[in-house]
DRENTORKOL-3810 file (N, C-alpha, C; in nm, 4 decimals):
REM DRENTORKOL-3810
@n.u->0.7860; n.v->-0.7610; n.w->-0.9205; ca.u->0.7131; ca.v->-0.6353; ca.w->-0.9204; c.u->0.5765; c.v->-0.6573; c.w->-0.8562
@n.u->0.5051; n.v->-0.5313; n.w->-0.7932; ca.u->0.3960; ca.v->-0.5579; ca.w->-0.6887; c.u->0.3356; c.v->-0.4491; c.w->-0.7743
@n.u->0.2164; n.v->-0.5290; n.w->-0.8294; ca.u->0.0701; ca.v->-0.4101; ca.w->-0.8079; c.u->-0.0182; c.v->-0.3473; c.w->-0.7400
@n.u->0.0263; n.v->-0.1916; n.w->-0.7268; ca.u->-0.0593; ca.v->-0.1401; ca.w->-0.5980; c.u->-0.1753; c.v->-0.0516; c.w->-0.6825
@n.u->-0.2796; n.v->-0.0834; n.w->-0.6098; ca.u->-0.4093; ca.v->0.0651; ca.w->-0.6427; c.u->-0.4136; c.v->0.1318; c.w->-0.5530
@n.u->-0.4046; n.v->0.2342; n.w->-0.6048; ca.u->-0.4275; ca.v->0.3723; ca.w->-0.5059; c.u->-0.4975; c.v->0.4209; c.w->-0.5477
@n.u->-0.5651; n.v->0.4772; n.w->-0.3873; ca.u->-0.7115; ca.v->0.5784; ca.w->-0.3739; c.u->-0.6784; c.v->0.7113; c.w->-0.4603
@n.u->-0.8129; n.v->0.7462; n.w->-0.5266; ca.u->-0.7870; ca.v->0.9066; ca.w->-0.5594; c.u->-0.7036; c.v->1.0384; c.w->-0.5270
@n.u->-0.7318; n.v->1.0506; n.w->-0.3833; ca.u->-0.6329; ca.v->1.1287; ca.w->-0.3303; c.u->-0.5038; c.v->1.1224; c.w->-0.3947
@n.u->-0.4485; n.v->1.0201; n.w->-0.3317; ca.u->-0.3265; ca.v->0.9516; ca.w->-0.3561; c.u->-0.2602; c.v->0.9724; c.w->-0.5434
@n.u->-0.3568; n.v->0.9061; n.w->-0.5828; ca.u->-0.3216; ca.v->0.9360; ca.w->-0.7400; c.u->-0.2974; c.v->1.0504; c.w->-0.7290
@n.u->-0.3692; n.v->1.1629; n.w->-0.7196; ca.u->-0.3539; ca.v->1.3087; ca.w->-0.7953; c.u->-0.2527; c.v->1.3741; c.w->-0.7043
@n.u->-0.2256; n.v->1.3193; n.w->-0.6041; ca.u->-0.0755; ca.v->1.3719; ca.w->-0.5013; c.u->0.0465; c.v->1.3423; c.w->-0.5775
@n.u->0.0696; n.v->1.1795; n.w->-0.6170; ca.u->0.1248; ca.v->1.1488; ca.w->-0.6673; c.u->0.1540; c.v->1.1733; c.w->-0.8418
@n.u->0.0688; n.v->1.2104; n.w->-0.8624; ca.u->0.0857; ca.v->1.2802; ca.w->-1.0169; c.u->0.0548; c.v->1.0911; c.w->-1.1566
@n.u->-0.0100; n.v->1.0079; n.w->-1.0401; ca.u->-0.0511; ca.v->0.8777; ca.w->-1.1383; c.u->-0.1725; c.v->0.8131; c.w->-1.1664
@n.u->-0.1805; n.v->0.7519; n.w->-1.2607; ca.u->-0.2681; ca.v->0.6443; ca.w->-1.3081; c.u->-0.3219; c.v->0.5517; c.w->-1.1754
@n.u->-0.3810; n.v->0.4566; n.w->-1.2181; ca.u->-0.4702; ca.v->0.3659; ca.w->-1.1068; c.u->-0.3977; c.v->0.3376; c.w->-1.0052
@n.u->-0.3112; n.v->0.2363; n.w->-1.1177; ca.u->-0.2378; ca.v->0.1352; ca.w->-1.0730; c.u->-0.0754; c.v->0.2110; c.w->-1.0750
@n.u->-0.0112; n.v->0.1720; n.w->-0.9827; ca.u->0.1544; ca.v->0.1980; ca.w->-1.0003; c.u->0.2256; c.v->0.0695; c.w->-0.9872
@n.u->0.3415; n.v->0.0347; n.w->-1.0005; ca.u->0.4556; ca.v->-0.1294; ca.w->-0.9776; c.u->0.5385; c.v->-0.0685; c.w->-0.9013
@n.u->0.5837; n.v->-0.1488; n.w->-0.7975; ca.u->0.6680; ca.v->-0.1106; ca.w->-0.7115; c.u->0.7404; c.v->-0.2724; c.w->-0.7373
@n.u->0.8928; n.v->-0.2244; n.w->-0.7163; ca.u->0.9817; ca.v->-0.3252; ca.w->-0.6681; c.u->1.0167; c.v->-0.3519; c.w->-0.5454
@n.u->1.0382; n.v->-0.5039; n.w->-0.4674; ca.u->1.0185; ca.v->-0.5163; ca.w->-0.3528; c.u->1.1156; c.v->-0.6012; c.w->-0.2967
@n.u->1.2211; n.v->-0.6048; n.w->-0.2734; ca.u->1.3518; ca.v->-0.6846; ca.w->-0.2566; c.u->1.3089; c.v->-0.8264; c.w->-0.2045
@n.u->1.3409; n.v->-0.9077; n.w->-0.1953; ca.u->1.3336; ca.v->-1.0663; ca.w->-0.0756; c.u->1.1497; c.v->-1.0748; c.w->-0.0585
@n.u->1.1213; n.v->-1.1092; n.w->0.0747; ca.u->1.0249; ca.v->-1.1475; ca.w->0.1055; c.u->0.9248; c.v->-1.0413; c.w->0.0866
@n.u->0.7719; n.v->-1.0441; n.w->0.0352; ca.u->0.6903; ca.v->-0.9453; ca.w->0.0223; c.u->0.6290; c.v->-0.9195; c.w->0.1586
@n.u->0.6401; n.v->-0.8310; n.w->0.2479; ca.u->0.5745; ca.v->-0.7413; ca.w->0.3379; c.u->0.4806; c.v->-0.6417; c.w->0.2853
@n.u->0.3809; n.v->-0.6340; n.w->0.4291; ca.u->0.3478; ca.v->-0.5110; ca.w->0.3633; c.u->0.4284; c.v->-0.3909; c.w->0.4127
@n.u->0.5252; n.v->-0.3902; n.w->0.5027; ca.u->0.5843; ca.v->-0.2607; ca.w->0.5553; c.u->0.6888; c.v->-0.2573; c.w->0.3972
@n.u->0.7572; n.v->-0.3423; n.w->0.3408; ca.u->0.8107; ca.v->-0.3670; ca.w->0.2375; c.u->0.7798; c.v->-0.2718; c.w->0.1351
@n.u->0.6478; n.v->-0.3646; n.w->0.1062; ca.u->0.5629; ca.v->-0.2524; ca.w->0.0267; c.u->0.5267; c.v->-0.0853; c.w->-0.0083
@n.u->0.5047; n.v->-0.0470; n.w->0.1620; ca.u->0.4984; ca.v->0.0751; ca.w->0.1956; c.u->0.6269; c.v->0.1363; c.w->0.1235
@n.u->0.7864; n.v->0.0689; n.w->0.1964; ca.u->0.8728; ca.v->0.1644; ca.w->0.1495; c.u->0.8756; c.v->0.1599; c.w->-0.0077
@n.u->0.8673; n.v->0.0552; n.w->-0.0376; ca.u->0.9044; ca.v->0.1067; ca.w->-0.2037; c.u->0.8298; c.v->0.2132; c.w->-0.2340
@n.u->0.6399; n.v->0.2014; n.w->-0.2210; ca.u->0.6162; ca.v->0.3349; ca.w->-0.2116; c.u->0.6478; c.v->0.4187; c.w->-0.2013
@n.u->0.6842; n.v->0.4509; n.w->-0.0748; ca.u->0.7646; ca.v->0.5983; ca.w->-0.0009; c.u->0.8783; c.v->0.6087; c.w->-0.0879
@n.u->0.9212; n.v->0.5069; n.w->-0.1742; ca.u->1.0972; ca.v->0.5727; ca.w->-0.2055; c.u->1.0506; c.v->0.5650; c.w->-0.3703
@n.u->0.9573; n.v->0.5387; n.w->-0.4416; ca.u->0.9382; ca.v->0.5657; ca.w->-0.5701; c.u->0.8184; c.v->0.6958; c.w->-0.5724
@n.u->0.7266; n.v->0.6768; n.w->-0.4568; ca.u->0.6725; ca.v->0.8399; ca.w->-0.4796; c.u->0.6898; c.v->0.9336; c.w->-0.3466
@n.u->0.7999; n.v->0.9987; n.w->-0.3481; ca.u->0.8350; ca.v->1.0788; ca.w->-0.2083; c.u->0.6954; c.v->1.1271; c.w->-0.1847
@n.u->0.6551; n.v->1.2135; n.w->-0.2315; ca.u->0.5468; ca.v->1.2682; ca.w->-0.2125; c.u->0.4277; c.v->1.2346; c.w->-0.1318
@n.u->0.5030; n.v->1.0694; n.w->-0.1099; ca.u->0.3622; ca.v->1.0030; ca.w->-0.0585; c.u->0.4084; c.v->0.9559; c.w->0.0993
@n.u->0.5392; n.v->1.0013; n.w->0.1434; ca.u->0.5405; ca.v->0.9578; ca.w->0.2529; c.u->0.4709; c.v->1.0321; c.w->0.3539
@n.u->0.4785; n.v->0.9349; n.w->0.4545; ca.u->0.3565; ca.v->0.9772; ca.w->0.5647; c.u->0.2156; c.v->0.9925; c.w->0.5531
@n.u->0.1752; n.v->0.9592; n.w->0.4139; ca.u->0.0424; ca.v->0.9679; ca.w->0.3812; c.u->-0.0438; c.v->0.7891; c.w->0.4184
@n.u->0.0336; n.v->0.7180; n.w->0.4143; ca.u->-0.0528; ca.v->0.5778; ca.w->0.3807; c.u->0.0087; c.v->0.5760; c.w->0.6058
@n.u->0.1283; n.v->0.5608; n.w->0.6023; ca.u->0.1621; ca.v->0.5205; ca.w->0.7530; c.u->0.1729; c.v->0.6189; c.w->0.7984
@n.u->0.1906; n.v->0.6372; n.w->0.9229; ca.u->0.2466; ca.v->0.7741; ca.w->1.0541; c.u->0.3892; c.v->0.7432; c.w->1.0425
@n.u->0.5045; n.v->0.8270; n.w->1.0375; ca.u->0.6527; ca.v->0.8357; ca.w->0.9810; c.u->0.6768; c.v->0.7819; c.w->1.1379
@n.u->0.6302; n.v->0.8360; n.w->1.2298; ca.u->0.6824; ca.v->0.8643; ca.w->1.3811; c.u->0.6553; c.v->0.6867; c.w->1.4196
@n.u->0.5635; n.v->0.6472; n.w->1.4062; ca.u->0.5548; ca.v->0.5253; ca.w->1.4833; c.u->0.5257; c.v->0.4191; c.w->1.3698
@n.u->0.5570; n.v->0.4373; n.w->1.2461; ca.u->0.5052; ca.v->0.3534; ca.w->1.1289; c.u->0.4054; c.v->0.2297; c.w->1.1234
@n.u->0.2782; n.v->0.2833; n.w->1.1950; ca.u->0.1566; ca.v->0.2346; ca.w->1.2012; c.u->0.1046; c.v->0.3178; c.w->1.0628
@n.u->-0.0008; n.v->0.2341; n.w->1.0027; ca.u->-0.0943; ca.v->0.2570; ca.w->0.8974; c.u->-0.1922; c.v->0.3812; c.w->0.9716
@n.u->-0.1994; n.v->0.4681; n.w->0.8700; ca.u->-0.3151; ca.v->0.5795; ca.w->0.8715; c.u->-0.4313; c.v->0.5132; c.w->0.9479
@n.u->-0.5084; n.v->0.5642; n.w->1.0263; ca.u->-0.6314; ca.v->0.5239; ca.w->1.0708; c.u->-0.7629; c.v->0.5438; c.w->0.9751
@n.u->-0.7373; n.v->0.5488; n.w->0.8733; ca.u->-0.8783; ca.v->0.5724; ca.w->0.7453; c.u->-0.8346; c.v->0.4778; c.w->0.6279
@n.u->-0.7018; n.v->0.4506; n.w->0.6501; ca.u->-0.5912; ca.v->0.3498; ca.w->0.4923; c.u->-0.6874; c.v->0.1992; c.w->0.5889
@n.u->-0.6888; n.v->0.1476; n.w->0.4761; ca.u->-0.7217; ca.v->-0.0217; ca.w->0.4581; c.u->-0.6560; c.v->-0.0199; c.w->0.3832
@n.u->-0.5391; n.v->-0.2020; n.w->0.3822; ca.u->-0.5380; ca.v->-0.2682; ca.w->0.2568; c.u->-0.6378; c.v->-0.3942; c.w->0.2216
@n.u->-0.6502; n.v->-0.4430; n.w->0.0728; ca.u->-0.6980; ca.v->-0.5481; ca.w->0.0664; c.u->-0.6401; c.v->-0.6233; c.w->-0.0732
@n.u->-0.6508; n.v->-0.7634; n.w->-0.0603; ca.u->-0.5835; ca.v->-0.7980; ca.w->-0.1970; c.u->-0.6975; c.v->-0.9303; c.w->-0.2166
@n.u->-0.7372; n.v->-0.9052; n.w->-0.2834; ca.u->-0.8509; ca.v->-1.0731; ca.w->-0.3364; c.u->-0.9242; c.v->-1.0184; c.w->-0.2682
@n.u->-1.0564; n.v->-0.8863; n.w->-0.2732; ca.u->-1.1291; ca.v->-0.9245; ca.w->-0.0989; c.u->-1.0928; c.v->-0.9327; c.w->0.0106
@n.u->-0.9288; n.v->-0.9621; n.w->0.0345; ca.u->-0.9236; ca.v->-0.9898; ca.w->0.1841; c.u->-0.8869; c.v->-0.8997; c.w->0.2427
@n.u->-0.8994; n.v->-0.8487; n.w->0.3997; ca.u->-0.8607; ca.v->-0.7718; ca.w->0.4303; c.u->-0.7512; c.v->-0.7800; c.w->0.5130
@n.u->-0.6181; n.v->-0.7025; n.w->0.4658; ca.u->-0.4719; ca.v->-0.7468; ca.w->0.5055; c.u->-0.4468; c.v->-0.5617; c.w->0.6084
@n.u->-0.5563; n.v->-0.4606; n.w->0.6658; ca.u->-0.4986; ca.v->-0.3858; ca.w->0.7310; c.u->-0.4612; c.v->-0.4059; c.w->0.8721
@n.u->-0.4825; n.v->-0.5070; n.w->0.9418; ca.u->-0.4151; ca.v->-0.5073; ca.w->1.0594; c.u->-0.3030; c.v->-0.6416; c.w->1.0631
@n.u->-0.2857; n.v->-0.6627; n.w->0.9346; ca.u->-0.1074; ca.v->-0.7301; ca.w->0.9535; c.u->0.0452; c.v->-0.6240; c.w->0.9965
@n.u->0.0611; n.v->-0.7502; n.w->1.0401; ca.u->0.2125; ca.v->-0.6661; ca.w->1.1239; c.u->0.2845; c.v->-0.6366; c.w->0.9706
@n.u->0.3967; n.v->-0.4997; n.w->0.9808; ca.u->0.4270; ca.v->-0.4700; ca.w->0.9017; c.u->0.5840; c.v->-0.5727; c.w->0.8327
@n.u->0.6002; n.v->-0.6692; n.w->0.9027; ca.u->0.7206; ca.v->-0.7875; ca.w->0.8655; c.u->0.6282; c.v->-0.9009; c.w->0.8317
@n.u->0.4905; n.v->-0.9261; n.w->0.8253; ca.u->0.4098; ca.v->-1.0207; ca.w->0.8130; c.u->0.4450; c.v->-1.0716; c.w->0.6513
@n.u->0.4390; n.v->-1.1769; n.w->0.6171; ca.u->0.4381; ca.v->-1.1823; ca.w->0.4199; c.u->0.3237; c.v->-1.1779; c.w->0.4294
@n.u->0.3376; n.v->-1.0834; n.w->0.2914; ca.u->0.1899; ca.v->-1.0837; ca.w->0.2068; c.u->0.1276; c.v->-1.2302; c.w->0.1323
@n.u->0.0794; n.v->-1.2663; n.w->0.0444; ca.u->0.0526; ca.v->-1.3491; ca.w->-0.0695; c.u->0.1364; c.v->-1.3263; c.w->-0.1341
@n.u->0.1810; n.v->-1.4859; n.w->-0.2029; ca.u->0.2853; ca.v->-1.5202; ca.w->-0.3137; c.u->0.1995; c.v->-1.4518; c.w->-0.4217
@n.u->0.0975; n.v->-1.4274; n.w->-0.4282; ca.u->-0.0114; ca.v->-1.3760; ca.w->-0.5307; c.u->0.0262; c.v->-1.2776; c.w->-0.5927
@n.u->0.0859; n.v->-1.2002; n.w->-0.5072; ca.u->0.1295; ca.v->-1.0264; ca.w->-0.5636; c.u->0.2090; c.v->-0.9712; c.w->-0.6296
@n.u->0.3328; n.v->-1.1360; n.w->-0.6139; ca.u->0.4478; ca.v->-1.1070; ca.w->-0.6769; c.u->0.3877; c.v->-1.1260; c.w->-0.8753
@n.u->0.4603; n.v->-1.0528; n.w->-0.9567; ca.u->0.4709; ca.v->-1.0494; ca.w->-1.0910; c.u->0.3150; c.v->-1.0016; c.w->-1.1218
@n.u->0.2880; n.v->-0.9589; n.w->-1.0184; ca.u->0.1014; ca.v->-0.8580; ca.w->-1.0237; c.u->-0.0028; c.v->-0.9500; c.w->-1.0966
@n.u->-0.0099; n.v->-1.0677; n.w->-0.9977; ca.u->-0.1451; ca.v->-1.1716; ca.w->-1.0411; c.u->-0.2791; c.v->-1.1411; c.w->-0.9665
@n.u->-0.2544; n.v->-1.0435; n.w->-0.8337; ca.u->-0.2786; ca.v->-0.9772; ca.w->-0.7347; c.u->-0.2703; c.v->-0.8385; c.w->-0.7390
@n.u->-0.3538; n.v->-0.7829; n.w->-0.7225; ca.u->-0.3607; ca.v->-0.6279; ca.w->-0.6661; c.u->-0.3140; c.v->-0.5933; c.w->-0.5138
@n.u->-0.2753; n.v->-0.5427; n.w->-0.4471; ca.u->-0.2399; ca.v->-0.4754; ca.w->-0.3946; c.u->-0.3391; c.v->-0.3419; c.w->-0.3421
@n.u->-0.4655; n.v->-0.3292; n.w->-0.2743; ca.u->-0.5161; ca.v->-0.2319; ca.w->-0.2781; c.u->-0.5322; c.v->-0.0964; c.w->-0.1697
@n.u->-0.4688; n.v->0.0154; n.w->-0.1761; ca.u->-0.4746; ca.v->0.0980; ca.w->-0.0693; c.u->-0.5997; c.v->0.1695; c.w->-0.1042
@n.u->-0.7008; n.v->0.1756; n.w->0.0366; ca.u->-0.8120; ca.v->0.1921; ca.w->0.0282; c.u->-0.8513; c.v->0.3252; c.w->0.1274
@n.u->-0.8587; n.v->0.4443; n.w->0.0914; ca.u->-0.9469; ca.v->0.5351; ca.w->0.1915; c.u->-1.0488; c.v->0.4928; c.w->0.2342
@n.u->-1.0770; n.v->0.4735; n.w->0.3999; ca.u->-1.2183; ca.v->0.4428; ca.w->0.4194; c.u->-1.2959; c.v->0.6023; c.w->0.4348
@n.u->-1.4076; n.v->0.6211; n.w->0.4907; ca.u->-1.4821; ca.v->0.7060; ca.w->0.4809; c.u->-1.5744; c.v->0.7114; c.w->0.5608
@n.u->-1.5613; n.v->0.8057; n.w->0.6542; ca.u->-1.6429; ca.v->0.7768; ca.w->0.8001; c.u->-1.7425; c.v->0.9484; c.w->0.8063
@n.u->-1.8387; n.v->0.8797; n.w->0.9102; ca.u->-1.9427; ca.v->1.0571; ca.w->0.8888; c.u->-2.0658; c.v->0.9518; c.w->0.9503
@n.u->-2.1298; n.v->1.0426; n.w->0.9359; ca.u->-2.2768; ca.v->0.9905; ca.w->0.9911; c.u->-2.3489; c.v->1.0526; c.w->0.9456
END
């Protein structure tokens, strides 16, 4: 099981708490990741990636420890860290303006 945080938005789209668990078959990806998302909260597809070319939102960051994991390829492994949620998982709205 993978611990993800999701941004505000996201929570109140999704109808959840901070944190959600997603199950993640074989190797942890983050495209992996995404789908369990997409297939445990429909609601949320197309919100974190673009459906059409399944690139990450241009405002979504992830990060897990501090690090920043948004421009990994989506077959890349994540951290062994994430598995059994020793690790967060964090989807992050950035926030742009001047």
């Amino acid at each position: 099981m993978i611990r993800v945080r999701l941004p505000e938005q996201l929570r109140t789209l999704a109808g959840v708490g901070k944190e959600v668990w997603v199950e993640v078959e074989g190797e942890v990806t983050l495209g992996g990741v995404i789908d369990a998302i997409e297939s445990s909260y429909p609601m949320l597809r197309g919100t974190i990636r673009n459906p059409a070319t399944g690139r990450r939102r241009p405002f979504i960051r992830f990060f897990i420890a501090e690090e920043d994991y948004s421009n990994l390829g989506p077959e890349e492994p994540l951290p062994a860290t994430l598995s059994g949620g020793r690790e967060v998982l964090m989807v992050v709205g950035a926030i742009a303006g001047g």
